[in-house]
Structures are given as structure tokens and as C-alpha cells.
NUKOLVO-293683 format. One record per residue (C-alpha): residue in one letter; x, y, z. Coordinates in Angstrom, 1 decimal. Each point is the difference from the previous one (the first is absolute). Example, Ala and Ser with C-alpha at 12.3 -4.5 7.8 and 13.67 -1.06 7.14 Angstrom:
2
(pt "a", (12.3, -4.5, 7.8))
(pt "s", (1.4, 3.4, -0.7))
This chain:
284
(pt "x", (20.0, 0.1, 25.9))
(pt "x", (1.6, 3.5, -0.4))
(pt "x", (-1.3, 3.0, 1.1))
(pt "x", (-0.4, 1.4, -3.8))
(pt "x", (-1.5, -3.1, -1.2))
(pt "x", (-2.6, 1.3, 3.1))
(pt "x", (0.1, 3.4, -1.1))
(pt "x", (-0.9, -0.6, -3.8))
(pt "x", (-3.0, -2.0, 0.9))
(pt "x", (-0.9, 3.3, 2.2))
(pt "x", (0.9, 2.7, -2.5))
(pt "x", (-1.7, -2.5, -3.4))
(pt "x", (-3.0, -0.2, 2.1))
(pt "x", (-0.4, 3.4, 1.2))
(pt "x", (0.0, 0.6, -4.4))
(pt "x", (-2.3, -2.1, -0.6))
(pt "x", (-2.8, 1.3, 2.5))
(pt "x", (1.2, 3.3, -1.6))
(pt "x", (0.1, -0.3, -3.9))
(pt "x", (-2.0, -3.3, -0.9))
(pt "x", (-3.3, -1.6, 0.2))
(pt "x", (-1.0, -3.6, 1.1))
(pt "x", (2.7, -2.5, -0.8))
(pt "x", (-1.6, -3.4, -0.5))
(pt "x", (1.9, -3.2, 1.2))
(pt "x", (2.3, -0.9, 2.6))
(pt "x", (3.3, -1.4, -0.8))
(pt "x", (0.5, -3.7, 1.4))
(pt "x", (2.0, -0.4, 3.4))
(pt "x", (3.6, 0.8, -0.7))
(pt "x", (2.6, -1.5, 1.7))
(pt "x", (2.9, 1.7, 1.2))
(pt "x", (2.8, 0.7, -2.5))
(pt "x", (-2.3, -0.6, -2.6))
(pt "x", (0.5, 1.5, -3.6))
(pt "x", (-3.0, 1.8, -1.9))
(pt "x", (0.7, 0.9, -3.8))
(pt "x", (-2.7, 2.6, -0.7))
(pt "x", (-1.1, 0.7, -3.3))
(pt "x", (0.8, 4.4, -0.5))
(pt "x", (-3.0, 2.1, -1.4))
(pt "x", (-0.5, 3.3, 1.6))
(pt "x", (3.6, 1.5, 0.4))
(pt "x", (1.1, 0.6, 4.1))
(pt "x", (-4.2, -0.6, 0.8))
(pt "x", (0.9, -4.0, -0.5))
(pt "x", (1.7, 0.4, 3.5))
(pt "x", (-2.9, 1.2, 1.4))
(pt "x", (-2.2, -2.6, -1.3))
(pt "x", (1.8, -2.9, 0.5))
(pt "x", (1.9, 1.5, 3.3))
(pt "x", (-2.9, 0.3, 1.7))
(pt "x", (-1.3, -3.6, -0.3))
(pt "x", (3.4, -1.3, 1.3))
(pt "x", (-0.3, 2.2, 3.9))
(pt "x", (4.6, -0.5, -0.2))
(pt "x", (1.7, -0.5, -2.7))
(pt "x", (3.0, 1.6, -1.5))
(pt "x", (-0.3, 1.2, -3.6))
(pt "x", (3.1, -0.1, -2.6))
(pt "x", (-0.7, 3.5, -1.7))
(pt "x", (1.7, 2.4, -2.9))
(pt "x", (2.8, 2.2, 1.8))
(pt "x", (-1.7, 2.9, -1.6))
(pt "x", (-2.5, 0.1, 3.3))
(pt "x", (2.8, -0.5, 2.3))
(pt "x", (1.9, 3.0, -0.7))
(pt "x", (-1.5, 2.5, 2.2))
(pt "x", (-0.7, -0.4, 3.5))
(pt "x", (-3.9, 0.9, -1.0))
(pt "x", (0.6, -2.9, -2.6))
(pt "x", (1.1, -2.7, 2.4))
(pt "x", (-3.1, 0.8, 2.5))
(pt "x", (-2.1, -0.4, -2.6))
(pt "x", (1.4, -2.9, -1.7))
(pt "x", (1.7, -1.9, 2.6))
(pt "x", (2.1, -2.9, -1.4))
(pt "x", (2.9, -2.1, -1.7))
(pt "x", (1.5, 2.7, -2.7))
(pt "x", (0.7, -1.2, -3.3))
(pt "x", (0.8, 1.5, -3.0))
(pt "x", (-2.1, -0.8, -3.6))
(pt "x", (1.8, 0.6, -3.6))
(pt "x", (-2.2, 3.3, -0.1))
(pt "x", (1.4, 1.2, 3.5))
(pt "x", (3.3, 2.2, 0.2))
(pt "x", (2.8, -1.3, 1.7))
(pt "x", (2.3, -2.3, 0.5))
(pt "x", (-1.1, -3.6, 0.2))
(pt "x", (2.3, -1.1, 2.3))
(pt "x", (-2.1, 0.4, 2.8))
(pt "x", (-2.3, -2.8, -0.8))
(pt "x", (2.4, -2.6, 1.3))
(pt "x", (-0.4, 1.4, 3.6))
(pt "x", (-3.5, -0.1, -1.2))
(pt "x", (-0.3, -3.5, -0.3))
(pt "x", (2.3, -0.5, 3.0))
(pt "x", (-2.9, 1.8, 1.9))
(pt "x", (-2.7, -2.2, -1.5))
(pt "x", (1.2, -3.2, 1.5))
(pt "x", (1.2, 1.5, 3.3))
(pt "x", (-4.3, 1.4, 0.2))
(pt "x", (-0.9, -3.3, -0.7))
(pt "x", (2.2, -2.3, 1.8))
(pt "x", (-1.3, 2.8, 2.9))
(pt "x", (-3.5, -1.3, -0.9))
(pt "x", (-1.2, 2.8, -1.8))
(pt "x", (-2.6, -0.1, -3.0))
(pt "x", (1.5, 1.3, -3.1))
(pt "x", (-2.1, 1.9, -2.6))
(pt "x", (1.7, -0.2, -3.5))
(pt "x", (-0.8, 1.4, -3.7))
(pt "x", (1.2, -2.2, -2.4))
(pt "x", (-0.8, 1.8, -2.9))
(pt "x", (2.0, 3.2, 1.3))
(pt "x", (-2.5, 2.7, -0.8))
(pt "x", (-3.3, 0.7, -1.0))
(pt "x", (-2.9, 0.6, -2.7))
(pt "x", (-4.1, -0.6, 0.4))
(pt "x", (-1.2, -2.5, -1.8))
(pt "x", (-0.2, -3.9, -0.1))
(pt "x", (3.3, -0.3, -1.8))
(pt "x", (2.6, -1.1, 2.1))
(pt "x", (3.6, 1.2, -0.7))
(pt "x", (3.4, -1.9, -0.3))
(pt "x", (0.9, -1.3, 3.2))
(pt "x", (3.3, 1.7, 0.6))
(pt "x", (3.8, -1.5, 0.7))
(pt "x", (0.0, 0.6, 3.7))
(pt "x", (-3.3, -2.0, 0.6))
(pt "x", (2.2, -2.9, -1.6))
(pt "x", (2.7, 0.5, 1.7))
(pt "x", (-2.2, 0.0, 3.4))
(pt "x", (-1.6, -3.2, -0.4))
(pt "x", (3.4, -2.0, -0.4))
(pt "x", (1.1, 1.5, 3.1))
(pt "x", (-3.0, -1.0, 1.6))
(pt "x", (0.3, -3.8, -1.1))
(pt "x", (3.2, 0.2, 1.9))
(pt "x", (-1.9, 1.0, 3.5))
(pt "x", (-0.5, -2.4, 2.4))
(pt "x", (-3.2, -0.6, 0.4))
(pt "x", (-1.3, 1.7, -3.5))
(pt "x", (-1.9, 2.6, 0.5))
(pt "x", (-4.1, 0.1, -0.6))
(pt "x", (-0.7, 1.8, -2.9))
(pt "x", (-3.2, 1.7, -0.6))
(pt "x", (-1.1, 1.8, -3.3))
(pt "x", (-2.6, 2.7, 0.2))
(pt "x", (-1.3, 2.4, -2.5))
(pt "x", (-2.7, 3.0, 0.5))
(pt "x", (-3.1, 1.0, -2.3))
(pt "x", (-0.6, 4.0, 0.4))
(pt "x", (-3.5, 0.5, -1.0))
(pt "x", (0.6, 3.9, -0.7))
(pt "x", (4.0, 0.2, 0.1))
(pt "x", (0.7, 3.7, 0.0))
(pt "x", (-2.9, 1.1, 2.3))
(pt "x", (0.3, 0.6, 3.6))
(pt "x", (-2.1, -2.4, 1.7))
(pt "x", (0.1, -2.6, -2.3))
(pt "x", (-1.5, -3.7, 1.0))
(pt "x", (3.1, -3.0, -0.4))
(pt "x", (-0.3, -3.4, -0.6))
(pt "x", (3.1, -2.2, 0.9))
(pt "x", (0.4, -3.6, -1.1))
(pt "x", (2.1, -2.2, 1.8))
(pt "x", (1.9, -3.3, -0.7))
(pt "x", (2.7, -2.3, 1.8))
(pt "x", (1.9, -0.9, 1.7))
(pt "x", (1.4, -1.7, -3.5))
(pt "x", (3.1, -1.8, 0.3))
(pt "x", (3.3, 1.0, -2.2))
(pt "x", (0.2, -1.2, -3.6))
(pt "x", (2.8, -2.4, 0.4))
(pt "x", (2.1, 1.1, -2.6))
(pt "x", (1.3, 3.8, -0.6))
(pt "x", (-0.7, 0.1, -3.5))
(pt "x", (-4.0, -0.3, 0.5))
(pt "x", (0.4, 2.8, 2.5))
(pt "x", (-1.4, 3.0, -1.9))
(pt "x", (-2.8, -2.1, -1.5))
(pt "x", (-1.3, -1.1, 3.3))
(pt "x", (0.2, 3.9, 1.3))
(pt "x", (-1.8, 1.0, -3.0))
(pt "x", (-2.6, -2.7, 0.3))
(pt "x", (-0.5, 0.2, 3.5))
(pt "x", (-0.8, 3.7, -0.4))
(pt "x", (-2.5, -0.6, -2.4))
(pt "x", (-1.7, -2.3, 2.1))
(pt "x", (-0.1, 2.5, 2.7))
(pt "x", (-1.3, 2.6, -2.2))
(pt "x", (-2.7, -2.2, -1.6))
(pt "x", (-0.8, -1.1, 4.2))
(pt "x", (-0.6, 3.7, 0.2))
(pt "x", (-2.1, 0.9, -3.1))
(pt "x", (-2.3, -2.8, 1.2))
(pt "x", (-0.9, 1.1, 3.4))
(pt "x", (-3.4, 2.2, 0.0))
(pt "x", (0.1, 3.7, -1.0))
(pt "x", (-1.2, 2.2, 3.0))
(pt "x", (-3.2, 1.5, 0.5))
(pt "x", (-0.2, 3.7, -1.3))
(pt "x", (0.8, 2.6, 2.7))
(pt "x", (-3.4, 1.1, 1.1))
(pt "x", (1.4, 3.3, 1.4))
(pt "x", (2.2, 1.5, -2.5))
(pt "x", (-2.1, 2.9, -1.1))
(pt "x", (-0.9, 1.1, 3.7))
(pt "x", (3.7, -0.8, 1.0))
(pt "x", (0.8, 2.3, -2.8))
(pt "x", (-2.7, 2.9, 0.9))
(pt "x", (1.3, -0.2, 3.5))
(pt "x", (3.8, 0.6, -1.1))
(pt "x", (-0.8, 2.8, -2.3))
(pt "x", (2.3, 2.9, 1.3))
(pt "x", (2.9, -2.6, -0.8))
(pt "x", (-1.3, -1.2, -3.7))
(pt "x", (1.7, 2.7, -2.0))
(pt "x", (3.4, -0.7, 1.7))
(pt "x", (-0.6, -3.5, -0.9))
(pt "x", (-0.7, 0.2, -3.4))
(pt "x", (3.4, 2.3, 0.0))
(pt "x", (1.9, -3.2, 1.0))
(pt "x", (-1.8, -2.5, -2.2))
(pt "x", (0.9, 2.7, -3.0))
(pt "x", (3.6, 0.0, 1.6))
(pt "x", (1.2, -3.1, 0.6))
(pt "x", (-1.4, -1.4, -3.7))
(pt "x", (2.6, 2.9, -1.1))
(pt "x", (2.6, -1.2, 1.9))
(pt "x", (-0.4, -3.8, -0.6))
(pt "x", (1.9, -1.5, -2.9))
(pt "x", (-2.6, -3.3, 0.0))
(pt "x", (-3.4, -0.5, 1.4))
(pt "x", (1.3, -2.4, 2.6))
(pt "x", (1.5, 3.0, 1.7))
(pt "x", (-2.7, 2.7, 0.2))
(pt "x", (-1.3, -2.1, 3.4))
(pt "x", (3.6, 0.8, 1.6))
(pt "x", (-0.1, 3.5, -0.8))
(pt "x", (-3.5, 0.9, 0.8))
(pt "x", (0.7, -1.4, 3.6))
(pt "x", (3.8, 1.6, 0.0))
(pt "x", (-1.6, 3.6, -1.2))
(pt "x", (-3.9, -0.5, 1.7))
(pt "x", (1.4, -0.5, 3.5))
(pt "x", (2.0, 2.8, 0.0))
(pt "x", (-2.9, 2.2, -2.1))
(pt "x", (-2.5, -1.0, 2.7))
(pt "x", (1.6, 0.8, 3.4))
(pt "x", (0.8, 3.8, -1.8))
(pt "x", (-3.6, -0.1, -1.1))
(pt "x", (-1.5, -1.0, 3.1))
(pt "x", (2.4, 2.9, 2.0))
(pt "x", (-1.2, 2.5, -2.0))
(pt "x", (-3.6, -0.6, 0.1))
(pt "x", (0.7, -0.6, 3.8))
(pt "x", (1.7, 3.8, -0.3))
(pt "x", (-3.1, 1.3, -1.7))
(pt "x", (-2.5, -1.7, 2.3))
(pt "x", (1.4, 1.6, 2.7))
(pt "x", (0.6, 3.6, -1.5))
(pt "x", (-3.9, 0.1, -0.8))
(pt "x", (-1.3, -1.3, 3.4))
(pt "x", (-0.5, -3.2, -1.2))
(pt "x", (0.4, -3.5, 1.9))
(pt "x", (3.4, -0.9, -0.2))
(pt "x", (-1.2, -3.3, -0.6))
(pt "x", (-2.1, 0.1, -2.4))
(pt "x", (2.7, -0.6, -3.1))
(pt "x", (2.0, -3.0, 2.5))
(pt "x", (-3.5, -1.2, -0.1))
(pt "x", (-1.2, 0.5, -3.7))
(pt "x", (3.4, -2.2, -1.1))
(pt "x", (-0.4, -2.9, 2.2))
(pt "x", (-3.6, -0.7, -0.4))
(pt "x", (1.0, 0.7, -3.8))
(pt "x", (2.4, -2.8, -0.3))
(pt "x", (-1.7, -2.7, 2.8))
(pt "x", (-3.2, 1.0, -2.3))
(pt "x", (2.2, -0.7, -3.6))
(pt "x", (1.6, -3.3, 1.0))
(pt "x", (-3.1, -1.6, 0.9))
């Protein structure tokens, strides 16, 4: 297992504790060099979620994250590059070179088939380079597991939202090529209908006192809601961008009340104090 296979298990994890809720369901045990085809709702957040049920696992995501150095700490993984992306394609083929070197290493592979993202039940097409990964993968000795998983966000664009994730597999190749992007599709569905079945969490019995608790940092808050719903060109990215911009908004916010505290003889503490019991008290 690589050491950033370790790492993104480490960095999806540390997301999740920060931006989401409960996530309901374990995946099943994955073998090693195992294959998971994930079904892409919530923009970059879907490596969060499904990240941090895998612990290591190396992600195949859009060279768009991976051109700053910020961008590959945040989004460690396999570049690739999507018709929307800029750039030249030809850097896919050492993409795919890298793919089969992680897993002949043993590493779990996380894969969007459908290339990008939108809310909603409705699956989109699965996309030429899923195709072209699978008949690689018949020629692997032994064939890789593959696993499909798919994630129900019960308030998609809020921080602290609960997550179901449905699970299936392993589920053997179809045999022939030609039923390839009707058994991704299918597969996904099933996944997704896995997750819409599971329970719906219990309501968060602290919100308003979470809230009440956090209130210096409210107004900078609702300033980042109201940004990143400008910025986004879909609703599937607002989550992204509230955690790109809140982070960020919230470390300023909590240096400058930190400033004030101690300019008017106030415990320095007190704001460090008024965030975290803010956002333990919001999540429950």
C-alpha cells in the first residue's frame, strides 16, 4: 500500500469530522487492489464522503485540483483530465499507466465513472474512459474486485449534513464489452437505491444552541453561504466552495475576534472557545 493511498484516507477523514454529519453504513471488507466505481453527486465533497469510508485508497480525480500544490494536498490522487477540463489529454495515458501500477501495488482505487457531477437521482452517461478501464481490467490477472457505491446527502449544500452510503459487490465483469456501460449504469443505480433505503437520521437535537454558541462567527458565515452560491455555476458545487471560502473566512474570523478579545481585556479564549463548542454542538 502506498504512502498516499495512507495519506488520503488521513486527509478524507480529517474532512469529514470537519464538514459532514453522521455517515450511515460501512462499506463491505475490501480487498486489496480492489476497484470502487462511485456514483458523483456533491462536486470535490464526493471524495470526502466516500474517502473517508475506504481509511487508503487512491482517488482518480479532474487535473483541475491537481494544479496547485494547495490543490494536490487537498485532493491527493491519479490526475485525469474530463472534456470540460483545459489541457491537453495526453496525459491520461500515464494516467491509466498509474492506475494499474496502484493496483497491481495493492492499492484500492476510487473511480467516477460518470466524470462529473449534479444532485439528484439521475445518473449521468457513464463516460469513454470508464469503458476503456474495465477492458483493461479483464486483462489483469487476477481481475480485480469491483465494488459500486453511491451516497444519499440528506441536506447537500449545508455544512454538517447527515450521508447515507449504499453499498454493493463485489460483482463480477459483464463478460462481454459491449454490455459494459449498461452494467456501470445499472450497478449505480442499485447503489443509489441501497442508499435511499437506509433510515434517515434523527434530527440534530443541538443545532439551535450550537448555533447560539457560535454567534460572533454567524454573520461571516452567512457571507460565505451568499458567496459561494455566487460563485457556483450548479448547485452540486456550492458544498466545495463554502468549504474552499468558509475555512479560510473562519481562521481570519476567529484571529480577529481573538485580536479584539485581547485589546478589551477579555479571555483570549473565549472566541477559540465560542467556535468549537459551536460546531461539536452543530454536528450533533
Amino acid at each position: 500500500m502506498s504512502k498516499l493511498a495512507r495519506y488520503s484516507g488521513l486527509i478524507t477523514g480529517f474532512y469529514r469530522q470537519l464538514w459532514f454529519g453522521r455517515i450511515d453504513s460501512a462499506p463491505p471488507p475490501l480487498p486489496p487492489g480492489s476497484v470502487v466505481f462511485a456514483a458523483h453527486y456533491n462536486g470535490a465533497t464526493d471524495g470526502f464522503t466516500y474517502g473517508s469510508q475506504l481509511r487508503s485508497f487512491l482517488a482518480v480525480v479532474s487535473v483541475q485540483w491537481q494544479r496547485t500544490p494547495l490543490g494536490r494536498w487537498l485532493w491527493p490522487g491519479i490526475p485525469v483530465k474530463r472534456n470540460k477540463d483545459r489541457g491537453s489529454p495526453a496525459g491520461n495515458t500515464a494516467a491509466f499507466h498509474a492506475i494499474f501500477r496502484a493496483l497491481a501495488a495493492g492499492d484500492r482505487l476510487l473511480f467516477f465513472p460518470e466524470g462529473t457531477s449534479r444532485l439528484g437521482t439521475a445518473r449521468l452517461p457513464v463516460q469513454p474512459g470508464t469503458l476503456l478501464l474495465l477492458r483493461k481490467l479483464r486483462s489483469m490477472q487476477p481481475v480485480p474486485a469491483v465494488f459500486f457505491a453511491a451516497a444519499h446527502y440528506h441536506q447537500p449544500t449545508r455544512w454538517g449534513s447527515a450521508v447515507s452510503v449504499g453499498w454493493t459487490g463485489p460483482i463480477p465483469l459483464p463478460a462481454a464489452a459491449t454490455d459494459d456501460s449498461t452494467w456501470v449504469a445499472d450497478n449505480l443505480l442499485l447503489a443509489q437505491a441501497t442508499a435511499y433505503t437506509l433510515p434517515a437520521p434523527p434530527p440534530r437535537r443541538w443545532l439551535w444552541l450550537g448555533a447560539l454558541c457560535a454567534l460572533p462567527y454567524l454573520p461571516v458565515w452567512g457571507l460565505v453561504a451568499l458567496a459561494a452560491r455566487r460563485i457556483a455555476d450548479d448547485n452540486n458545487v456550492i458544498a466545495i466552495w463554502k468549504f474552499l471560502i468558509g475555512i479560510p473566512a473562519t481562521l481570519l474570523a476567529l484571529a480577529a475576534a481573538t485580536g479584539a478579545a485581547w485589546h478589551f481585556g477579555w479571555p483570549v479564549w473565549l472566541p477559540a472557545l465560542s467556535l468549537a463548542a459551536g460546531w461539536a454542538l452543530w454536528k450533533r
